[in-house]
Phi, psi and omega in degrees: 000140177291355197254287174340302162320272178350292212287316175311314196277328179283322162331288180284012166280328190283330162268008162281304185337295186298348211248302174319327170283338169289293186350305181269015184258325167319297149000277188313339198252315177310291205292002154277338176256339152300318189293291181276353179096317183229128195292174179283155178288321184220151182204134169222143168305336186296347218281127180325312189315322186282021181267339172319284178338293183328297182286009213237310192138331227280354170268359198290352170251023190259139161265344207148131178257134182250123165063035148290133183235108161281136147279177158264024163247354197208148179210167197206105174225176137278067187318113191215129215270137198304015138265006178128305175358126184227137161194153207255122192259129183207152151339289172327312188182222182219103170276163180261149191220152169217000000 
């Protein structure tokens, strides 16, 4: 059915989407602990550091990071995307989430 087809395909455009805006919130966290030694102790989209993202675009499909947590070697959030969407952002990398 075409409508099914649609939805599907506006669907992985919205997970390419969302992955990619973690991808550069990844970036953003590796490249603060090269700089500082330490991932930041706390992170909200509100944070100054994020207004490049911010102003760029690159974040616009992110709603909210949930249960970000740091060390000074390791970090962990949830990303979660203006459709519902999830995903787990850590040092390592970027996971699918549920």
């Amino acid at each position: 059915d075409v409508a099914a087809v649609a939805e599907l395909g506006a669907r992985m455009t919205r997970t390419t989407a969302l992955q990619s805006s973690a991808r550069a919130l990844h970036v953003f966290l590796l490249s603060s602990y090269a700089d500082n030694g330490q991932y930041p102790q706390s992170l909200s989209l509100a944070d100054p550091e994020l207004s490049y993202l911010r102003d760029t675009g690159t974040l616009r499909t992110i709603d909210r990071l949930e249960g970000y947590s740091a060390t000074p070697d390791t970090f962990s959030v949830i990303v979660v995307g203006k459709d519902g969407q999830r995903v787990r952002v850590t040092n390592a990398g970027i996971e699918p989430t549920r």
